[in-house]
C-alpha angles and dihedrals in degrees: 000000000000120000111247119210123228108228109222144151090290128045115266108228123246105204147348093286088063102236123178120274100253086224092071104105118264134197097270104012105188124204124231116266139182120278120256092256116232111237110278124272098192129044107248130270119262128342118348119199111196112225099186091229142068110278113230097176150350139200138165112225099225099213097058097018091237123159112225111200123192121212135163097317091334142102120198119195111207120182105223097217120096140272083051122221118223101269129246122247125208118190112230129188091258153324106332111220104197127013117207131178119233109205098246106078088291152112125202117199131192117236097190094176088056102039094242144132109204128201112205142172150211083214103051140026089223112114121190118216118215104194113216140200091232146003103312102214095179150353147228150161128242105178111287081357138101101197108195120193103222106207102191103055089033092239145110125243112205118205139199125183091000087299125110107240097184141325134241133216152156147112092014126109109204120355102217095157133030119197138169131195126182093350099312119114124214143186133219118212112190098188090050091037089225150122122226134195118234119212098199091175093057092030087232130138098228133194122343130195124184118267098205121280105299109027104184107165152345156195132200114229133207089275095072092254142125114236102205118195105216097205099178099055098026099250144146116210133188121195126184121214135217075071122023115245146164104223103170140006117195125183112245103188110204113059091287114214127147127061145196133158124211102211094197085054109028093222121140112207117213128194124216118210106176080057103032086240145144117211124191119200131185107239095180093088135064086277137011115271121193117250102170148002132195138180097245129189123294113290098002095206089156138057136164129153138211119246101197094057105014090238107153120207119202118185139215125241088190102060092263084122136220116328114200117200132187122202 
């Protein structure tokens, strides 16, 4: 296993030389990001629906099985069952980053150019406005609580009936996902590549340990875990949390960057963007094992997956539009 580093006030050592921990701010820190894909060499798994746009973000609302689809200052809401319905369009204030499901019927997507936080749904063409003091980059619920990584000051909000309550902060350098599992709330910071406990009670960034060297994105699974995709050095990591650990680290070749999990089949699916693929691994076991692998769409930025049926639907960020397999 590899050895994780604790990120505290002062740098961790690499080696023996005593060079500087790469996590320490710099003058001009930059976040991972997807690699430029390459054009595509195999036509795309499955069914592909064009959308016209540049796709920023997708989710599948649980409760309905709509696809929500996030594109320029709309939402579209596909039902993934054929035949399929024209889809519904909502307009929204601006490009949503990052689309999340709530639990109640709902998505909540993060609008970081407008300083707002938006709850949608399949169901209405309402669409409720949070207002934030900074650039929301994701969501999540913690009981009673909406909990908003804020990626500009570095810090969380946490909300409660729509209002902000308090906001936490601390050794992070920029909180561009926020996650909880079991209970425990984290925070992912891109420009540190690392994963942070948040302590909401006591309104206290906790404990943070590196999450290679180009942590992107990530997703909790049913074991109470945080699945990390390392981008720069091609990695999946697993860390467990109470305490905060780094259980597994599995090599991902080919600039690895979106993430979803299945819970019914505790499969992760990984897109990536330097092969235009889509890779599926087994996380139930001591290591990730590959169970499938697909061609996707040109610069597969986006991936969520449908629970119920196991369909997986990976977007474009290069207007090739949504691709819906089914393995």
């Amino acid at each position: 296993m590899l050895a994780a580093c604790a990120l505290v006030a002062t740098a961790c050592t690499e080696n023996d030389a005593g060079s500087g921990d790469e996590l320490q701010i710099v003058e001009n820190p930059v976040a991972a990001s997807p690699a430029d894909s390459p054009e595509r060499t195999a036509e795309p798994a499955g069914d592909v629906i064009g959308t016209g746009d540049d796709v920023t973000a997708v989710a599948i609302e649980p409760d309905s099985g709509a696809l929500a689809v996030a594109t320029g200052s709309a939402v579209r809401f596909y039902q993934l069952s054929k035949p399929r319905a024209k889809p519904k369009e909502v307009e929204v204030p601006g490009p949503i980053e990052r689309l999340v499901p709530t639990g109640d019927g709902r998505l909540a997507g993060a609008i970081p150019s407008e300083k707002l936080v938006v709850s949608l749904s399949p169901e209405s063409e309402q669409v409720t406005e949070v207002a934030q003091k900074g650039e929301p980059a994701g969501v999540a619920r913690l009981g009673a609580q909406t909990l908003v990584a804020l990626r500009d000051s570095a810090s969380v909000a946490v909300l409660e009936d729509g209002k902000q309550v308090t906001t936490i902060s601390g050794a992070i350098a920029s909180a561009d996902q926020v996650l909880v599992a079991d209970g425990q709330a984290v925070v992912l910071d891109r420009l540190r590549s690392a994963i942070f406990e948040v302590d909401v009670a006591a309104g206290e960034i906790g404990l943070g340990l590196r999450a290679g060297q180009g942590a992107a994105n990530a997703v909790t699974d049913r074991f109470g875990r945080v699945l990390v995709v390392d981008t720069r050095t091609a990695g999946l990591l697993a860390f467990s949390l109470d305490p905060l650990v780094l259980r597994q680290r599995y090599p991902v070749p080919g600039r690895p960057y979106a993430i979803a999990y299945d819970a019914e089949r505790d499969l992760a699916w990984v897109t990536l963007t330097e092969r235009n693929e889509l890779v599926g691994f087994d996380v139930a076991g001591g290591e990730p094992t590959e169970q499938a692998r697909f061609p996707t769409v040109r610069q597969p930025n986006s991936v969520t997956v449908d629970e119920r049926t196991g369909s997986v639907v990976v977007a474009s960020g290069d207007g090739e539009g949504i691709q819906v397999i089914e393995p």
